[in-house]
N, CA and C atoms as an extended XYZ file, in Angstrom:
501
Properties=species:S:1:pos:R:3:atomname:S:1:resname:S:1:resid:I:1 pbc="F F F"
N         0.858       -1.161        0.000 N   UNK     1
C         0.000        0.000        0.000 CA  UNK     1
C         0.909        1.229        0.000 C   UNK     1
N         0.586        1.942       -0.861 N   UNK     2
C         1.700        3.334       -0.870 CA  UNK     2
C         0.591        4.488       -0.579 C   UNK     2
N         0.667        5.595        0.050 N   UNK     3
C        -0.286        6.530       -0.097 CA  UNK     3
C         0.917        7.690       -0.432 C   UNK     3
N         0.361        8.581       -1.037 N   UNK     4
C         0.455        9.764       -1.557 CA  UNK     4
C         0.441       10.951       -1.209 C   UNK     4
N         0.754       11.793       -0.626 N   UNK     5
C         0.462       12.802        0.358 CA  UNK     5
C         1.508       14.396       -0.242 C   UNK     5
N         1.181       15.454       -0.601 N   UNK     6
C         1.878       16.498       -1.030 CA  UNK     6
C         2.787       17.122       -0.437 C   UNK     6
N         3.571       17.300       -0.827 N   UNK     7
C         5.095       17.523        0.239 CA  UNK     7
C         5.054       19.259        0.546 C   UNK     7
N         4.186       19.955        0.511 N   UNK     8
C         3.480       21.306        0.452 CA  UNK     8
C         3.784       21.732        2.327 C   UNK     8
N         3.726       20.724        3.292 N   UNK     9
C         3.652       21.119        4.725 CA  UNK     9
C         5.608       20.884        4.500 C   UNK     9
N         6.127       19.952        3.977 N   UNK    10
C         7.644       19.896        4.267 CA  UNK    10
C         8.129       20.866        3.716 C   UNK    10
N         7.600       21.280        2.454 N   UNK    11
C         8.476       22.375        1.778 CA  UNK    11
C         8.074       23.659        2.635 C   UNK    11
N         7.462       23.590        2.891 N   UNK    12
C         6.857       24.883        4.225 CA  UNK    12
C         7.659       25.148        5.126 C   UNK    12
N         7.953       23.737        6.169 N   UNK    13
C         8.923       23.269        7.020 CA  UNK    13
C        10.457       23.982        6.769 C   UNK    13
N        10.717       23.323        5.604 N   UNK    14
C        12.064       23.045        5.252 CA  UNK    14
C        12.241       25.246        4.694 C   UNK    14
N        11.218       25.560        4.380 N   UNK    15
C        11.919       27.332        3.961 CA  UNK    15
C        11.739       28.047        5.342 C   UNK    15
N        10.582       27.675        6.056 N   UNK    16
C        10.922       28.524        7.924 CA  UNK    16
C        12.455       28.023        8.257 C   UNK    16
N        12.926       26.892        8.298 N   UNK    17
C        14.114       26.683        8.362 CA  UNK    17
C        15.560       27.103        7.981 C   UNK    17
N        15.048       27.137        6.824 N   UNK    18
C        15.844       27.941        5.972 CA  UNK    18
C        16.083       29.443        6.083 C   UNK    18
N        14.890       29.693        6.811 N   UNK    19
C        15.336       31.366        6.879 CA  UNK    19
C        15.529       31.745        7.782 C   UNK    19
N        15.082       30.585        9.424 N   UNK    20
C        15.781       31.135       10.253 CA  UNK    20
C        17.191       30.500       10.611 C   UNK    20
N        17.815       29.675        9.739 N   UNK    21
C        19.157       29.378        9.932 CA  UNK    21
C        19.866       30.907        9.497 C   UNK    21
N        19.039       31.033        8.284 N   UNK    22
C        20.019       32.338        7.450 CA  UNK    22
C        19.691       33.671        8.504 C   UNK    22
N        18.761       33.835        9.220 N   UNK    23
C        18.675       35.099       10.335 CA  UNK    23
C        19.669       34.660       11.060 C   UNK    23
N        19.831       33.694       11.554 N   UNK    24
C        20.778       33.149       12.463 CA  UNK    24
C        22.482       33.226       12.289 C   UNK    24
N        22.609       33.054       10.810 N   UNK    25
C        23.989       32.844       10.370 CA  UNK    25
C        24.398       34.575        9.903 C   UNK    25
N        23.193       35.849        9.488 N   UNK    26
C        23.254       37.005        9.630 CA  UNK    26
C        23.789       37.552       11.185 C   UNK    26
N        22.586       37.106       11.748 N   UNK    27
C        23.092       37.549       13.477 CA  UNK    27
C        24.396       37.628       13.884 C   UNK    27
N        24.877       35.836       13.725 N   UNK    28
C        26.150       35.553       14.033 CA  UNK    28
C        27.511       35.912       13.397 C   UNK    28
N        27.096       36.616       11.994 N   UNK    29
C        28.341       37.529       11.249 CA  UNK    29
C        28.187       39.208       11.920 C   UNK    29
N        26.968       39.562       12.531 N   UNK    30
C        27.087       40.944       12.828 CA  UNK    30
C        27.996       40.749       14.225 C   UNK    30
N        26.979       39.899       15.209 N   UNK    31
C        28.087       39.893       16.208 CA  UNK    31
C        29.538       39.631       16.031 C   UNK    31
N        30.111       38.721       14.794 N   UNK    32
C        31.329       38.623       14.897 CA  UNK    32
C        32.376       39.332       14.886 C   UNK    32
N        31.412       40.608       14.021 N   UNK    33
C        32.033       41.587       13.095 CA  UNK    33
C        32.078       42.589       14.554 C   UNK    33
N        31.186       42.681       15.180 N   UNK    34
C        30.788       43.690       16.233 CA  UNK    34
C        31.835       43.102       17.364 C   UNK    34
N        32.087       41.792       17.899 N   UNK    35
C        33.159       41.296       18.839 CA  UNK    35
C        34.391       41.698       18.251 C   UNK    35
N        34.923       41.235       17.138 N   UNK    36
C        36.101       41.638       16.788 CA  UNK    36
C        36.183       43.255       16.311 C   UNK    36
N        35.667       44.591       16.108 N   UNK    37
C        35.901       45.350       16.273 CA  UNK    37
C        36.312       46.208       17.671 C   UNK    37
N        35.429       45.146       18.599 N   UNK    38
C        35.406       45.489       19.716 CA  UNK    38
C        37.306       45.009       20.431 C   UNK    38
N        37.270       44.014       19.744 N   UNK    39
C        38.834       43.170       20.182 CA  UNK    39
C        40.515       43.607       19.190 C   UNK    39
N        39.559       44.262       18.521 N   UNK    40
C        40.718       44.941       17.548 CA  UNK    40
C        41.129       46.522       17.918 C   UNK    40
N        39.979       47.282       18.412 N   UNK    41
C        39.887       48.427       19.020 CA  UNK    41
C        41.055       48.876       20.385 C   UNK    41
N        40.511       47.305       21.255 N   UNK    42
C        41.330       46.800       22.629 CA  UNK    42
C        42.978       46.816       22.037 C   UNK    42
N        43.054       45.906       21.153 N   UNK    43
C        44.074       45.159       20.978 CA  UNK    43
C        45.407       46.492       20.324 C   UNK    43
N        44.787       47.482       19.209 N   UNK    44
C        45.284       48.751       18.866 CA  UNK    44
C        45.300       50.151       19.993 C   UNK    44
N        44.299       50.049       20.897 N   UNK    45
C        44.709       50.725       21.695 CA  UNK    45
C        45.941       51.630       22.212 C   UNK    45
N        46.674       50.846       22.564 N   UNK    46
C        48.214       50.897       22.310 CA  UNK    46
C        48.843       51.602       21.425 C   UNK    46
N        48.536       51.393       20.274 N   UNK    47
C        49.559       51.789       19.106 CA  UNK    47
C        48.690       53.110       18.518 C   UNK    47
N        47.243       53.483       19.311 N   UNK    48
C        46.903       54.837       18.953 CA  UNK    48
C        48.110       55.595       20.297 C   UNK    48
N        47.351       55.019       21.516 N   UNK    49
C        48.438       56.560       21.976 CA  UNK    49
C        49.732       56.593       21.981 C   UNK    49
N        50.412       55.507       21.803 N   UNK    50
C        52.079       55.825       20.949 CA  UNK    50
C        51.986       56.709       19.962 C   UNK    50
N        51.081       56.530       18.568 N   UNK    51
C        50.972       57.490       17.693 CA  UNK    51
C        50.680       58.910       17.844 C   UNK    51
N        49.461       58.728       19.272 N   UNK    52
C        48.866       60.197       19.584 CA  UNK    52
C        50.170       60.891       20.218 C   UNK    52
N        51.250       60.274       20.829 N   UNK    53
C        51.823       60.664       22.149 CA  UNK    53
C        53.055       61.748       21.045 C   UNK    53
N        53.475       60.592       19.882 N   UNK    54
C        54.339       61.165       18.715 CA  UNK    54
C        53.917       62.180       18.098 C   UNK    54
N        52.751       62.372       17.698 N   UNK    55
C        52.130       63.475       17.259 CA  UNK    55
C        52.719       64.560       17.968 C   UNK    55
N        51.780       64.414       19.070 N   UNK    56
C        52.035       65.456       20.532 CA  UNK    56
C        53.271       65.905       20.756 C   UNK    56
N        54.521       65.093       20.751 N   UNK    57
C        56.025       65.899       20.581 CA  UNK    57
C        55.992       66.442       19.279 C   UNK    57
N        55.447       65.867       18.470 N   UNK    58
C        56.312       66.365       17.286 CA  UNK    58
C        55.852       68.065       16.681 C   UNK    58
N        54.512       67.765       17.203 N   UNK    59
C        53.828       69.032       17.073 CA  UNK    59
C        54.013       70.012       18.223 C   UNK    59
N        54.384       69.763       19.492 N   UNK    60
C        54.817       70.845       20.722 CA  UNK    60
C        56.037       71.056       20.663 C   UNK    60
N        57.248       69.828       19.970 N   UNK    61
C        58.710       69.786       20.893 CA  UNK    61
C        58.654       69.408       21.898 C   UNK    61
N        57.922       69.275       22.919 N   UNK    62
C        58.261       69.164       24.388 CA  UNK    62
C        58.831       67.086       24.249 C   UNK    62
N        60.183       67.520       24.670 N   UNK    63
C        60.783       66.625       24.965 CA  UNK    63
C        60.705       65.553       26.120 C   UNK    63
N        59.599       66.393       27.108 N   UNK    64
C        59.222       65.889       28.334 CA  UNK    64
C        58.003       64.471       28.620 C   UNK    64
N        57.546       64.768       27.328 N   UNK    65
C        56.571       63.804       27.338 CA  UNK    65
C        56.517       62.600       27.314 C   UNK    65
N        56.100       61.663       28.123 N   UNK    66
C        56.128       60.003       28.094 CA  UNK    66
C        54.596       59.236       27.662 C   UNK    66
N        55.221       57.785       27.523 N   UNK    67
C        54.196       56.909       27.301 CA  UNK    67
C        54.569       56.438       28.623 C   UNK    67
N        53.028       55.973       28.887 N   UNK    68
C        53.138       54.886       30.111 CA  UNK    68
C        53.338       53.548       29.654 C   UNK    68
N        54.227       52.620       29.974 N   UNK    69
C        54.739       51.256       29.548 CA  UNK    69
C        54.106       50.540       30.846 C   UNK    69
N        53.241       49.485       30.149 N   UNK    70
C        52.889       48.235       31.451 CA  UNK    70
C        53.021       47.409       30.536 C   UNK    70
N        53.084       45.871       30.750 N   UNK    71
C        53.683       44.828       30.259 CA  UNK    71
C        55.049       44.450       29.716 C   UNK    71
N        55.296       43.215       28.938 N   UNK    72
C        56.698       43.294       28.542 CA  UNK    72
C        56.345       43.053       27.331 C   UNK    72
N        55.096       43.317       26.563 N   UNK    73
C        54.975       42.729       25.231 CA  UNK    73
C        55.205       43.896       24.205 C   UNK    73
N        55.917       43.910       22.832 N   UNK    74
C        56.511       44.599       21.827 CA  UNK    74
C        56.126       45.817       21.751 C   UNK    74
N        55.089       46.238       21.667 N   UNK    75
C        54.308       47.504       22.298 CA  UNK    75
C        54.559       48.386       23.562 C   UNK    75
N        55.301       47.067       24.363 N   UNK    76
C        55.693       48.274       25.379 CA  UNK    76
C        56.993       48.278       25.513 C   UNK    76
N        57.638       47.305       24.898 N   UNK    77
C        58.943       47.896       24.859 CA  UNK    77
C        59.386       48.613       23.367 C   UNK    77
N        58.474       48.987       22.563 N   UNK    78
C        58.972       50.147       21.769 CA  UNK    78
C        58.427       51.504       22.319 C   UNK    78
N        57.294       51.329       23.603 N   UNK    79
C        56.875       52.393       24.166 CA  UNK    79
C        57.985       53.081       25.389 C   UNK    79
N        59.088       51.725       25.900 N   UNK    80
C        59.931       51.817       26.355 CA  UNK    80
C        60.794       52.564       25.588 C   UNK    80
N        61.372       52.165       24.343 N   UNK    81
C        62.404       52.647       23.664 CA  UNK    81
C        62.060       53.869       23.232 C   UNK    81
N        60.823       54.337       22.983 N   UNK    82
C        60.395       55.662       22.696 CA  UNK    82
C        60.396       56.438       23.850 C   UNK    82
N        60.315       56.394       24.908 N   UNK    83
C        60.494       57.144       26.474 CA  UNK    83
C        62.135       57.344       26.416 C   UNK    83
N        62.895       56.383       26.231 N   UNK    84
C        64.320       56.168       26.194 CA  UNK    84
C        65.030       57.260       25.435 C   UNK    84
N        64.311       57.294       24.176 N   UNK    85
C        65.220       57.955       23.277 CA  UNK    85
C        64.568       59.359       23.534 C   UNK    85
N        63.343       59.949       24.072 N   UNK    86
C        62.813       60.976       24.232 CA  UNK    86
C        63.680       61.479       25.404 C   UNK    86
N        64.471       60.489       26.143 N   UNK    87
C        65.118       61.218       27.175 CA  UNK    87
C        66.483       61.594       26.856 C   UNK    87
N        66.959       60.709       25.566 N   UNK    88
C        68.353       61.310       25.348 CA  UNK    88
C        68.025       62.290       24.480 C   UNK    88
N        66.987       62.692       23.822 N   UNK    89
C        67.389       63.999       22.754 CA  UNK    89
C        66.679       64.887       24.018 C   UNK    89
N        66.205       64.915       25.012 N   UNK    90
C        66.121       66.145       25.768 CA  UNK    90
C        67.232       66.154       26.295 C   UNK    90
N        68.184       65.492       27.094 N   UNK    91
C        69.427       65.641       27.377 CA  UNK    91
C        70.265       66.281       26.272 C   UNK    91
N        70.395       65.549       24.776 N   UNK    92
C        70.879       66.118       23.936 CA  UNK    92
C        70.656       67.406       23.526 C   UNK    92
N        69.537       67.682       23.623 N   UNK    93
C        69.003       69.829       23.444 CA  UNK    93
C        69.760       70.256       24.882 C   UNK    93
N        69.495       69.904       25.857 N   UNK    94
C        70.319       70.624       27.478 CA  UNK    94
C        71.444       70.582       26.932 C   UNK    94
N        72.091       69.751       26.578 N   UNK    95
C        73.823       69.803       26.575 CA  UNK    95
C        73.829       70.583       25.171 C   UNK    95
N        73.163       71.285       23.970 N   UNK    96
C        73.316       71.816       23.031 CA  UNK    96
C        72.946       73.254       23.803 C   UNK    96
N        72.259       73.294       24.443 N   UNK    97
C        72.079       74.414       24.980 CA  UNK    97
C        72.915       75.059       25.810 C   UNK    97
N        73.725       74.445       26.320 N   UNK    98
C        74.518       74.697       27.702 CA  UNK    98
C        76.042       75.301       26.760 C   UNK    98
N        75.979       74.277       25.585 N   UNK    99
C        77.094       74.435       24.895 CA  UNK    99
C        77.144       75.746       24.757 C   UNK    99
N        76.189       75.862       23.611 N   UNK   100
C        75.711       77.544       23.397 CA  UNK   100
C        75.932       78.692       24.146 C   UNK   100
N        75.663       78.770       25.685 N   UNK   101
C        75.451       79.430       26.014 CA  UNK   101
C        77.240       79.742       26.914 C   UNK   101
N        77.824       78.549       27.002 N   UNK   102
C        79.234       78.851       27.416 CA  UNK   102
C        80.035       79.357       26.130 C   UNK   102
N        79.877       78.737       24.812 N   UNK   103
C        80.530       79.296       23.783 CA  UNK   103
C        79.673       81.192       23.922 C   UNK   103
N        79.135       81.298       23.892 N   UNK   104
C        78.717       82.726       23.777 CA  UNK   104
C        79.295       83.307       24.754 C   UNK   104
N        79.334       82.847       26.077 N   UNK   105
C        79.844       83.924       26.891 CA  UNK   105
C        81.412       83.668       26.732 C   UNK   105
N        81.967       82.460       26.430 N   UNK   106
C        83.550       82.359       26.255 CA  UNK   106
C        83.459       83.797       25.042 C   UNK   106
N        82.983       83.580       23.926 N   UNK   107
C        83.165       84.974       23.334 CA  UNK   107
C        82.889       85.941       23.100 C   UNK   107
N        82.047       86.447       24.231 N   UNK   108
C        81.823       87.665       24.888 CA  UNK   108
C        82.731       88.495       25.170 C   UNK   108
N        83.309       87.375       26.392 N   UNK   109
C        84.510       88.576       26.808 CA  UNK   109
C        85.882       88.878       26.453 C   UNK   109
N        86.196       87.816       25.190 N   UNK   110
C        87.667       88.494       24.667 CA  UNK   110
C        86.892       89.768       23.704 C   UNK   110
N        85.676       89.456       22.795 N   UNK   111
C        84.966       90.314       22.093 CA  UNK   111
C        85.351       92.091       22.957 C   UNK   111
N        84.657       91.822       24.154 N   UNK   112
C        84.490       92.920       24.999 CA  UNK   112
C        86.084       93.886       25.223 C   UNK   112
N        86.856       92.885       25.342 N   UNK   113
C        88.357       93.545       25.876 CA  UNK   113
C        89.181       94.047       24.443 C   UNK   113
N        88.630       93.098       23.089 N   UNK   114
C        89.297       93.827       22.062 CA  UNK   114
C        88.387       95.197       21.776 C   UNK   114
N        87.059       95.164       21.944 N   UNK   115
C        86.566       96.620       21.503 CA  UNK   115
C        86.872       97.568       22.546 C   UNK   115
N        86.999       97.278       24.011 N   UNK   116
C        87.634       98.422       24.767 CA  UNK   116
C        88.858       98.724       24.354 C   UNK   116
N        89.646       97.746       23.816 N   UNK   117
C        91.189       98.192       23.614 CA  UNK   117
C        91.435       98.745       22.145 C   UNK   117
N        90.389       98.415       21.307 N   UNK   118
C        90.454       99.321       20.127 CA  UNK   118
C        89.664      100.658       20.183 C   UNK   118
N        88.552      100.854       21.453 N   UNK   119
C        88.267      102.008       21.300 CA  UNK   119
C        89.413      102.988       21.954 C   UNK   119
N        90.195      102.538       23.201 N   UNK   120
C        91.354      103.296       23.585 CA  UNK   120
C        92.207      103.679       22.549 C   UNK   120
N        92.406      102.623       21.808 N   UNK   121
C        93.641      102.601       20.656 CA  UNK   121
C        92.936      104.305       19.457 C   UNK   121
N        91.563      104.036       19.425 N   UNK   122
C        91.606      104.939       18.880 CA  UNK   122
C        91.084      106.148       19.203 C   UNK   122
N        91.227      106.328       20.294 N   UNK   123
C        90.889      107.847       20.813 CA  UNK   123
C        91.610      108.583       20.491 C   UNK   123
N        91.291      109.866       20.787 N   UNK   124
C        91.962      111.252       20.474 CA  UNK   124
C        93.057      111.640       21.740 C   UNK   124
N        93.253      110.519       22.481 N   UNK   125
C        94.705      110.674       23.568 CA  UNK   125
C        95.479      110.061       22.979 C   UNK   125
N        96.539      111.070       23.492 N   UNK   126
C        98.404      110.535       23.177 CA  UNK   126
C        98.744      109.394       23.961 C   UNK   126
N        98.686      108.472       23.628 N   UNK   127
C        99.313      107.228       24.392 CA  UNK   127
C       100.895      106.974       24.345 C   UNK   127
N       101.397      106.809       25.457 N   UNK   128
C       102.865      106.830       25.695 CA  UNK   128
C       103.462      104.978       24.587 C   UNK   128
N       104.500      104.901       23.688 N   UNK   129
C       104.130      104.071       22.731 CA  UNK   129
C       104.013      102.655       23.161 C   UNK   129
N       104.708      102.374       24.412 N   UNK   130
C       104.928      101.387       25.499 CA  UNK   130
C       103.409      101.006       25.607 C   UNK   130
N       102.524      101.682       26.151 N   UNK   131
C       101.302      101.550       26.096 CA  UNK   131
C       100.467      100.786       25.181 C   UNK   131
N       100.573      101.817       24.390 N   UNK   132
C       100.028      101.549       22.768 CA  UNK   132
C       100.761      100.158       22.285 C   UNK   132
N       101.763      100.199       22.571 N   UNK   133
C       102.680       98.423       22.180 CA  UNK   133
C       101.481       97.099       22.594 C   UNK   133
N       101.596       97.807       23.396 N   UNK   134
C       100.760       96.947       24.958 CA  UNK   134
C        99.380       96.460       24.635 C   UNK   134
N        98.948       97.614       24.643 N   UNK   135
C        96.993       97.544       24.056 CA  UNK   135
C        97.337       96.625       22.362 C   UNK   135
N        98.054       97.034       21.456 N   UNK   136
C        97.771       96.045       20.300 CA  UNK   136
C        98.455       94.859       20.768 C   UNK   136
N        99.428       94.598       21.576 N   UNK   137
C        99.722       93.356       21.823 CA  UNK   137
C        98.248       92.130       22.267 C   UNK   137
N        97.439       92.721       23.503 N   UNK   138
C        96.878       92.650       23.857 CA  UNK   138
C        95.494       92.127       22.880 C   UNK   138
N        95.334       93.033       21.713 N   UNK   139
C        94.441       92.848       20.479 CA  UNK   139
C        94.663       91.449       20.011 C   UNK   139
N        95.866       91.446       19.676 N   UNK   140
C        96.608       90.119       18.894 CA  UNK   140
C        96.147       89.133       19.916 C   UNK   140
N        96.246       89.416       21.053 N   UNK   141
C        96.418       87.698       21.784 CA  UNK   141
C        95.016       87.698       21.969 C   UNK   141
N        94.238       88.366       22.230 N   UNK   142
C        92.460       88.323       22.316 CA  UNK   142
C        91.972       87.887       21.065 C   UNK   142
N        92.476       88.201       20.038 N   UNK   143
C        91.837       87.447       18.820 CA  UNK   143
C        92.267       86.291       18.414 C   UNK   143
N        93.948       85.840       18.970 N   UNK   144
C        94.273       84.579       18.623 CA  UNK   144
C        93.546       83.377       20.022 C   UNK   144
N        92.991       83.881       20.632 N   UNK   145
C        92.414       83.363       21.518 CA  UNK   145
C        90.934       83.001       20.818 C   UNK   145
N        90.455       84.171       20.398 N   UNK   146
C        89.031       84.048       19.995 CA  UNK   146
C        89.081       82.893       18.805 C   UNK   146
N        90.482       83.191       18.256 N   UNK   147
C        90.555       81.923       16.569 CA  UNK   147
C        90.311       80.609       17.107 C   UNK   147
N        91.137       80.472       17.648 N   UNK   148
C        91.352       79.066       18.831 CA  UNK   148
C        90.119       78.465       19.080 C   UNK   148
N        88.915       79.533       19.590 N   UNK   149
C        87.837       78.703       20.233 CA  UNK   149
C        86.950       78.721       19.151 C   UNK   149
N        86.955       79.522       18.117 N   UNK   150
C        86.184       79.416       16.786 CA  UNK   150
C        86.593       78.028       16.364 C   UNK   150
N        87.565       77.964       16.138 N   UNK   151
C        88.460       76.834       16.027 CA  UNK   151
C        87.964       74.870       16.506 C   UNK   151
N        87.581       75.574       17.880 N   UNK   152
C        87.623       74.776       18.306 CA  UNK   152
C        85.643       74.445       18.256 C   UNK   152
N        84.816       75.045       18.066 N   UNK   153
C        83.764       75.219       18.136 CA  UNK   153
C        83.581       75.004       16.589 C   UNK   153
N        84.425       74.794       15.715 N   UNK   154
C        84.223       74.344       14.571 CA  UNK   154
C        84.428       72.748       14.155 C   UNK   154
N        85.319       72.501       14.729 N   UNK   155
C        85.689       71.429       15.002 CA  UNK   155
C        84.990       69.952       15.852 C   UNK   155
N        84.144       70.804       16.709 N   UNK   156
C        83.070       70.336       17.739 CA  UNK   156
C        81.729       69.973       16.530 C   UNK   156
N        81.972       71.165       15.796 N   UNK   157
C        80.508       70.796       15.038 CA  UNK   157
C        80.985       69.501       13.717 C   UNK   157
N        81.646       69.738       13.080 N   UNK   158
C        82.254       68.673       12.148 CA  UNK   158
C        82.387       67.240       13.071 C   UNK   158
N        82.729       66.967       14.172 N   UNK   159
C        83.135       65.989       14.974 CA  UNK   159
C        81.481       65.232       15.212 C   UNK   159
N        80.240       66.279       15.248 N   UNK   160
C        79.556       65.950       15.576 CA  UNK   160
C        78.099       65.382       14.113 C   UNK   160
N        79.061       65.938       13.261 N   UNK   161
C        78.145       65.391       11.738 CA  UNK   161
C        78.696       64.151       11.104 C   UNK   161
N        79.740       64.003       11.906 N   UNK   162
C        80.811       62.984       11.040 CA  UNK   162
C        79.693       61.736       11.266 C   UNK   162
N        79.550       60.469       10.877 N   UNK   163
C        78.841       59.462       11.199 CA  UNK   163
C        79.766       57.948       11.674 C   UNK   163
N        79.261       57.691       12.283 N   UNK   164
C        80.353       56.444       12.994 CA  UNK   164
C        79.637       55.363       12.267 C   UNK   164
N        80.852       54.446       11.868 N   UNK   165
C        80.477       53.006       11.333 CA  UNK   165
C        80.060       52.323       12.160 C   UNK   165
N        78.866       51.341       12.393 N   UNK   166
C        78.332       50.592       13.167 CA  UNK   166
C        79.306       48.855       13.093 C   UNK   166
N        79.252       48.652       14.168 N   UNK   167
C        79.896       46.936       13.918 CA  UNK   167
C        78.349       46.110       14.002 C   UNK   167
């Protein structure tokens, strides 16, 4: 005995099925998409405020500025090495600065003693010639002094462009 019956309730069956697998398999790509933005967000975190922090010097100068480093993972030790090296080029501007400011006053004051001794030299007084020997002697050794530290302040800067071979 075979009976016959229209497959009209299965095919019914079988497309509710069908569409709520496919709501289901929609759902489960939004959340995936929505978890992992959420875990990619976490996970970059990091490497925005390194970027923000670089910005921030690069656009102020302020040499002072740090990242906070927690963990030991690659991220924080280039957040390390970026604190590191932010501390030697502020050291490096102090000691460029300091330089500066001793080279300026080193030639300040031979500057100062040759223009007093050339304004004496050329005044409208009779200087006894002993004197006058004296004051240009005096000229000569203030400027071979001043060559010296030009000299040497030239030398400082070439010493410091030169590039060292790495081993």
């Amino acid at each position: 005995v075979q009976v016959a019956r229209p497959l009209n309730e299965v095919d019914e069956s079988l497309r509710r099925i069908g569409l709520f697998l496919l709501a289901i398999a929609a759902g489960g790509v939004v959340i995936a998409a929505g978890l992992g933005l959420v875990v990619a967000r976490a996970a970059l975190m990091p490497v925005r405020e390194l970027t923000e922090t670089v910005e921030r010097v690069s656009e102020t100068q302020d040499l002072s500025e740090r990242i906070e480093v927690a963990g030991n993972d690659e991220l924080s030790r280039l957040a390390a090495s970026f604190n590191g090296m932010l501390g030697a080029l502020a050291e490096s501007t102090r000691a460029q600065r300091q330089l500066v400011a001793d080279a300026s006053h080193e030639l300040r004051t031979p500057l100062t003693s040759v223009r007093t001794n050339i304004e004496v030299l050329a005044s409208d007084r009779m200087l006894p010639p002993e004197d006058r020997a004296r004051l240009l002697s005096d000229v000569v050794e203030q400027l071979g002094e001043m060559t010296t530290l030009i000299s040497e302040l030239i030398e400082l800067a070439h010493a410091e462009q030169m590039t060292v071979e790495h081993e």
